[in-house]
C-alpha positions in Angstrom: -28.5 -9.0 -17.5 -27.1 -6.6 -15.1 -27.6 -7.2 -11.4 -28.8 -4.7 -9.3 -28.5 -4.1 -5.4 -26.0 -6.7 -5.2 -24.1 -6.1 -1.2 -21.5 -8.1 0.3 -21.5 -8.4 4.1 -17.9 -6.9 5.3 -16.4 -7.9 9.1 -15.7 -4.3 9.4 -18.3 -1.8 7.9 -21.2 -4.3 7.6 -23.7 -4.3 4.8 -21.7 -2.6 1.7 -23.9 -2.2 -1.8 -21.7 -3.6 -4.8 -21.2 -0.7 -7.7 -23.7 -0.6 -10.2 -23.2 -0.4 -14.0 -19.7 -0.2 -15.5 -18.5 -0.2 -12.0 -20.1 -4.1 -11.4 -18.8 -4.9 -14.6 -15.4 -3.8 -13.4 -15.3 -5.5 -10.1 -16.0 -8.6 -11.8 -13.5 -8.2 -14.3 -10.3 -10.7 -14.0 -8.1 -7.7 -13.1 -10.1 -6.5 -10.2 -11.2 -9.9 -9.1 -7.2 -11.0 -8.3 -7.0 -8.2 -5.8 -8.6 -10.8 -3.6 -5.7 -13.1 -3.8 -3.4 -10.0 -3.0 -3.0 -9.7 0.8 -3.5 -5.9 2.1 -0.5 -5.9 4.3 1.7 -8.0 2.7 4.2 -10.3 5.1 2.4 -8.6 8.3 0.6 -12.1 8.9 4.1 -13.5 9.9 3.5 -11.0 13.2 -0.2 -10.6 13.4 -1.4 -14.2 12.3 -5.4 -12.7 11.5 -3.5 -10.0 8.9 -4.8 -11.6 5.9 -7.4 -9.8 4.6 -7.2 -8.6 1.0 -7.0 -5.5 -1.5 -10.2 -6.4 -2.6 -11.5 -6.1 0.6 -9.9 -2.9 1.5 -11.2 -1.9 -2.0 -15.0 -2.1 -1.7 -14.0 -0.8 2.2 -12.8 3.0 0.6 -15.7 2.0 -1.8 -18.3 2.4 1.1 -16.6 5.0 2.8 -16.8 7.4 -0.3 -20.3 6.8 -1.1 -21.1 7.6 2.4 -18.9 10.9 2.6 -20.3 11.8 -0.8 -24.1 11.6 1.2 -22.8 13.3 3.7 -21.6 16.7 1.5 -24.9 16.7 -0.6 -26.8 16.7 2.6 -24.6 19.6 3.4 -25.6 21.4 -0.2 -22.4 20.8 -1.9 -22.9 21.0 -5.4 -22.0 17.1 -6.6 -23.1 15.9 -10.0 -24.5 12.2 -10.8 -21.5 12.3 -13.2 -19.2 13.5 -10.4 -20.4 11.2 -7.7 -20.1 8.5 -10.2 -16.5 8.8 -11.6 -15.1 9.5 -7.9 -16.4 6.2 -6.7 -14.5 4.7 -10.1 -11.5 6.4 -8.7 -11.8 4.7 -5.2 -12.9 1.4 -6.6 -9.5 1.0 -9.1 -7.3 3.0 -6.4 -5.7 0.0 -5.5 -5.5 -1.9 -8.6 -2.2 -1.4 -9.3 -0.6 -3.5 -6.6 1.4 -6.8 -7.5 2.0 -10.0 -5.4 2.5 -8.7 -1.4 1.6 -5.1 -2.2 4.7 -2.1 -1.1 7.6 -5.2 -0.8 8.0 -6.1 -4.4 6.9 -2.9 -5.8 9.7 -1.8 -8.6 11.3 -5.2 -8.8 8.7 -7.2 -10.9 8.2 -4.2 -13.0 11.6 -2.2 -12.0 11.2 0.8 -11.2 7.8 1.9 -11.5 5.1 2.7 -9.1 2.2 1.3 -8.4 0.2 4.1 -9.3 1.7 4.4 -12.8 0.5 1.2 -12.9 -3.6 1.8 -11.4 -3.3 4.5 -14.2 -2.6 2.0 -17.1 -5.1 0.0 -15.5 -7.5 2.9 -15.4 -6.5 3.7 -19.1 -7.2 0.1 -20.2 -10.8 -0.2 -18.8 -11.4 3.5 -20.3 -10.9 1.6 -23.8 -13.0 -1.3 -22.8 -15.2 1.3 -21.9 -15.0 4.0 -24.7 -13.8 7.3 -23.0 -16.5 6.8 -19.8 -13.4 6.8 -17.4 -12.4 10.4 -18.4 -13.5 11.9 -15.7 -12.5 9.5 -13.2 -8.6 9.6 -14.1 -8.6 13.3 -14.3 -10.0 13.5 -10.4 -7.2 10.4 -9.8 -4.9 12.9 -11.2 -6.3 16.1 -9.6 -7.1 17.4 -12.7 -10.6 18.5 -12.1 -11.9 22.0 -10.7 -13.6 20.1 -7.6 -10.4 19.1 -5.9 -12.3 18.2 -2.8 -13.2 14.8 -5.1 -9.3 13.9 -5.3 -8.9 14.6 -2.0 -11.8 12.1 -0.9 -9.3 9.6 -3.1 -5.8 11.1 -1.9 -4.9 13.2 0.6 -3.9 13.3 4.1 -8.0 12.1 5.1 -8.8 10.4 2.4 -11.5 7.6 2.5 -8.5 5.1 1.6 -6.7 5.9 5.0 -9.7 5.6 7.1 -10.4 2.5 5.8 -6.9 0.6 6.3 -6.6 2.0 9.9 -9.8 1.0 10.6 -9.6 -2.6 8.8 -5.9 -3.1 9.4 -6.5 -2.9 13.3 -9.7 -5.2 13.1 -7.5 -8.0 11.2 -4.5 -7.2 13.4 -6.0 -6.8 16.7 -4.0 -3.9 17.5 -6.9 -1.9 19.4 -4.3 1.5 19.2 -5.7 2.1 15.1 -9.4 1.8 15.7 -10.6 5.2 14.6 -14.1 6.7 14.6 -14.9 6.8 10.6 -18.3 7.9 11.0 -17.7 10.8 13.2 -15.1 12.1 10.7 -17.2 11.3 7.5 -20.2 13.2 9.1 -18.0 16.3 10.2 -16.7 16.5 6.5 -17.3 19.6 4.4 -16.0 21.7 1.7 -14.6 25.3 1.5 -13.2 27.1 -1.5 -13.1 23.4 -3.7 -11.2 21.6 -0.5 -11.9 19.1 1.5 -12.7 20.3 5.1 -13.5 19.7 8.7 -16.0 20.8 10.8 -14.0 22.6 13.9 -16.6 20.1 16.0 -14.6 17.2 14.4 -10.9 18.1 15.5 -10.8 15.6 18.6 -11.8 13.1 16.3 -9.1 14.0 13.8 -6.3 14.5 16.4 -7.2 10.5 17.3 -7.3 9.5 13.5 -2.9 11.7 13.3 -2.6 9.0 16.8 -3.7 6.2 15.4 -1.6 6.5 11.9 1.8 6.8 14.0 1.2 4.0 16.3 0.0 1.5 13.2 3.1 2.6 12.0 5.2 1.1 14.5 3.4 -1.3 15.8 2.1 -2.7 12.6 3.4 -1.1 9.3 7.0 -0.9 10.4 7.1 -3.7 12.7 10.8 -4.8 13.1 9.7 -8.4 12.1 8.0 -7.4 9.2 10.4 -5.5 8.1 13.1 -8.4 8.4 10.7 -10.7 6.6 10.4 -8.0 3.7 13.9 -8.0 3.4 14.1 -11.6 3.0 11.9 -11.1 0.2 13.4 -8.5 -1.5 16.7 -10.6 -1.3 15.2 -13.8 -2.7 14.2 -11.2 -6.3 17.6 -9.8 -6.0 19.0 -13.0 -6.2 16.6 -14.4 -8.8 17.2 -11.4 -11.2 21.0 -11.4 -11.0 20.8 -15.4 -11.6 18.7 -14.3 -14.8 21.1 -12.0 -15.8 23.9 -14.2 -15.6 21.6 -17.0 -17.6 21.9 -19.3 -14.7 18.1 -19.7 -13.5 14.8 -20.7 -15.5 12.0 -18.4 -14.7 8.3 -18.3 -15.7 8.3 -16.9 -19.0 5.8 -14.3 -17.7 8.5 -12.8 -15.7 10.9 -13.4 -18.4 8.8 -10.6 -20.3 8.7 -7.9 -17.2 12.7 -8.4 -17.0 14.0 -8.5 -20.8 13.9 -4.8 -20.5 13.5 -1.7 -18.8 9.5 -1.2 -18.9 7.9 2.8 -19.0 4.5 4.2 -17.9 4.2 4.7 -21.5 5.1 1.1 -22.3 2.2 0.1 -19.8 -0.4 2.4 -21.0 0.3 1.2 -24.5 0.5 -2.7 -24.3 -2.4 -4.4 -22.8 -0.2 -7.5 -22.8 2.1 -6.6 -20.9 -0.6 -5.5 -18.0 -2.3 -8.8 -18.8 1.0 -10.4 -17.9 1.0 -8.5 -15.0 -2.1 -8.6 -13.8 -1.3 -12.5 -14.2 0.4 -12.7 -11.1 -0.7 -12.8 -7.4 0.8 -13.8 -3.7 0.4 -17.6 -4.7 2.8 -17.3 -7.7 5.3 -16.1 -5.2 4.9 -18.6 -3.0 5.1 -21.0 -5.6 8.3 -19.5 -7.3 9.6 -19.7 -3.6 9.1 -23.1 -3.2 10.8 -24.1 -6.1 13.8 -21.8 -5.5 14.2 -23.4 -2.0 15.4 -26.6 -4.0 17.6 -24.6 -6.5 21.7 -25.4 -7.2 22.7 -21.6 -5.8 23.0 -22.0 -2.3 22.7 -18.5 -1.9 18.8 -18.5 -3.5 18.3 -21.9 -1.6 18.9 -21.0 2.1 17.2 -17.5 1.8 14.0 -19.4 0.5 13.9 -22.1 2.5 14.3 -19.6 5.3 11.8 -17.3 4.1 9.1 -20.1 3.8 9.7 -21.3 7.4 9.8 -18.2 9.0 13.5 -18.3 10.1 13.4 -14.7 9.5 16.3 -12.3 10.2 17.3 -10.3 13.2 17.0 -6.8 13.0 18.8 -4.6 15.5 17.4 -1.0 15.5 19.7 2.2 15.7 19.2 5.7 16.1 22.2 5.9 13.1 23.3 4.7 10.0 24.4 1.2 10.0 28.7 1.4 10.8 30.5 0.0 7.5 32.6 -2.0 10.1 29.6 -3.7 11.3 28.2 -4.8 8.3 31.4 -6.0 7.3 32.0 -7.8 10.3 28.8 -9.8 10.1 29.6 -10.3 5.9 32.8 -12.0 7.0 31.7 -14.4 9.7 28.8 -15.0 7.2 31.4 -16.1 4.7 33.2 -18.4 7.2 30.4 -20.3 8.3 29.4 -20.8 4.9 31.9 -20.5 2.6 30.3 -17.6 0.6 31.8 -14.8 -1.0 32.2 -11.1 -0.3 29.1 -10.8 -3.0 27.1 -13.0 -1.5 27.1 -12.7 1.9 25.9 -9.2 0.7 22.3 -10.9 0.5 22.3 -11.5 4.2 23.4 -8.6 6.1 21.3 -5.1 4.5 21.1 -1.9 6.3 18.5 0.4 5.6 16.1 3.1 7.5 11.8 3.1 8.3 10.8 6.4 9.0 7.5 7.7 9.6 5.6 11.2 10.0 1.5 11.0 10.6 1.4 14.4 9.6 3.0 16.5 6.8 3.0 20.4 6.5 4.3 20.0 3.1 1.7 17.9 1.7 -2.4 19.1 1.3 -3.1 19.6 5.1 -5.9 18.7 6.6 -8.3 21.7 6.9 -10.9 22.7 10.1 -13.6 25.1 9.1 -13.9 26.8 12.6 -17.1 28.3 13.6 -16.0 31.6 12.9 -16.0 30.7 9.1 -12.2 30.9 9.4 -10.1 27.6 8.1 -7.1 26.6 10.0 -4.7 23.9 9.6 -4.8 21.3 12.4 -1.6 21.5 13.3 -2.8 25.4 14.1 -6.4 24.2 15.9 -5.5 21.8 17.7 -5.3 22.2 21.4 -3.5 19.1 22.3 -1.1 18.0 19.4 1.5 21.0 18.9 3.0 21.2 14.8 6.2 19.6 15.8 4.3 16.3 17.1 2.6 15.9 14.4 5.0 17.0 11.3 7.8 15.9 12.8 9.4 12.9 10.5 11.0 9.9 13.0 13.3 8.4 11.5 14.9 4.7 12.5 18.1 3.2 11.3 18.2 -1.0 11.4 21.0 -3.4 10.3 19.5 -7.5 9.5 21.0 -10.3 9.1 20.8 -13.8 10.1 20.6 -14.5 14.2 24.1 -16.9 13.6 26.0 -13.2 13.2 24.9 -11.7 16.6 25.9 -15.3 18.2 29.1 -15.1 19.9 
């Protein structure tokens, strides 16, 4: 028998009411349900210790956030359907769903190259079978292929009920008090014009603190220079893995086995449910297990980077306002090498250049509308009075070098 009314108590938005129907169904479904062993922010604990909240959490979080901007437009008159309102909090619920083991870090290696969107979409597509075609209308608003666009952009877009909710429940678990944003001020100045999603000209303080809040999570949080060292780390332990695998010189689960035999499509995804079961199989433990397993492994180069990476003797990371010199890099390679005997090709897992950039605003992408008084809709970047266009589009872009702390020693 179906439940009805079910609600969960959440640290951040209180009370939340559970979906009802096929929506239930699918949040107690296996593939939903390990979202909760999938941290939201990924190796950000190894900074912010309380960062280890889930994607099941932030889930039922964009959840809640919908259904109340979706009260808010049809006390406004806009025309919503049951059938609408319905498939758009599907979208929200499964926008996540996609996400392996430590969310963005491992995206494209355990399935190469293929984001995790193309993978929510195969997920989508799977529970639209389980369901016989009652998901149609919630891919084609995921895919902005309905007339209302202002329901995609509720999903996606540049104030979309999934951004409000990780700045708001990211700086909660954090403690960074810089991305506390007001959601309900925003939510209750939302409106439509012309099919888009809109702001009430009333609301524009509150959406010039939301563009402040984004950049600062960014560095503070997001693009933290430790968690981007301890990404690396990651990153470097798969490398490793997969080039053992290639070279036949590491057992593996077999379930990763099947993601690595071959080059995987969307296609593939949509098409074989076991390869998404095999997927959807794995979580931030199985990492963690694989890791500690690796630690104890013959290749010293897999060995040391594990063991490291489970006891948080992370690497440095030296910020730059340019590209990483080739002389440097090879400079740390070769005292790597002497300290440790490895080769040119290995020390090449150690020292990794690479840029974080960051933008809280784009010009390019679906901007962010305010419906002045006048009737008149203006971009924010035009209506603001205290953030000019080039502070809020302009793209910051940092350069970094890491490696182990023995190459900056002297």
């Amino acid at each position: 028998m179906q439940q009805k009314n079910k609600i969960v108590n959440d640290p951040v938005h209180g009370f939340i009411q559970m979906p009802s129907g096929i929506g239930f169904e699918i949040v107690n479904h296996p593939y939903f349900q390990r979202l909760r062993n999938i941290k939201q922010l990924g190796l950000t604990y190894y900074v912010y210790p309380g960062a280890t909240h889930s994607r099941f959490q932030h889930s039922l979080g964009a959840y809640y956030l919908t259904q109340q901007a979706i009260d808010v437009l049809l006390s406004k008159g806009i025309d919503i359907t049951q059938d609408e309102v319905d498939a758009t909090l599907l979208a929200i619920l499964l926008h996540d769903i996609g996400h392996g083991p430590y969310s963005h870090t491992l995206e494209k290696i355990l399935f190469r190259n293929i984001h995790h969107e193309t993978i929510t979409l195969a997920f989508m597509n799977y529970f639209n079978r389980l369901y016989p075609g009652q998901l149609n209308l919630c891919i084609d608003i995921f895919l902005d292929q309905y007339k209302k666009t202002f329901l995609h952009e509720l999903i996606s877009s540049q104030l979309d009920m999934d951004r409000l909710d990780y700045l708001k429940r990211d700086s909660f678990f954090t403690g960074v008090s810089e991305g506390v944003i007001g959601t309900e001020r925003i939510i209750k100045m939302l409106t439509v014009f012309n099919y888009r999603l809109a702001v009430e000209e009333k609301g524009i303080y509150s959406i010039e603190k939301f563009l402040i809040a984004r950049r600062l999570m960014y560095w503070q949080v997001y693009l933290h220079k430790t968690v981007l060292a301890a990404e690396l780390m990651l990153i470097s332990i798969f490398r490793r893995v997969y080039d053992l695998f290639l070279q036949n010189d590491i057992i593996i689960p077999e379930s990763l086995k099947v993601l690595w035999n071959r080059e995987w499509t969307a296609e593939d995804l949509i098409l074989n449910s076991e390869l998404l079961q095999i997927y959807a199989s794995f979580d931030d433990s199985d990492v963690v297990v694989w890791i500690k397993q690796w630690a104890k492994h013959k290749d010293k180069v897999l060995s040391m980077l594990s063991e490291r990476f489970l006891s948080r003797k992370l690497f440095k990371i030296q910020m730059q306002r340019n590209p990483a010199e080739s002389s440097l890099i090879l400079r740390y390679k070769n005292k790597l090498q002497k300290l440790y005997s490895f080769s040119e090709l290995e020390s090449s897992y150690f020292v990794l250049s690479n840029s974080a950039q960051n933008h809280a605003y784009s010009m390019v992408d679906n901007r962010i509308n305010i419906l002045m008084k006048n009737g008149h809709v203006l971009d924010i970047a035009e209506a603001s009075d205290i953030l000019n266009i080039d502070v809020l589009s302009k793209n910051v872009v940092k350069y970094y070098i890491s490696c182990p702390p023995e190459c900056l020693a002297d």
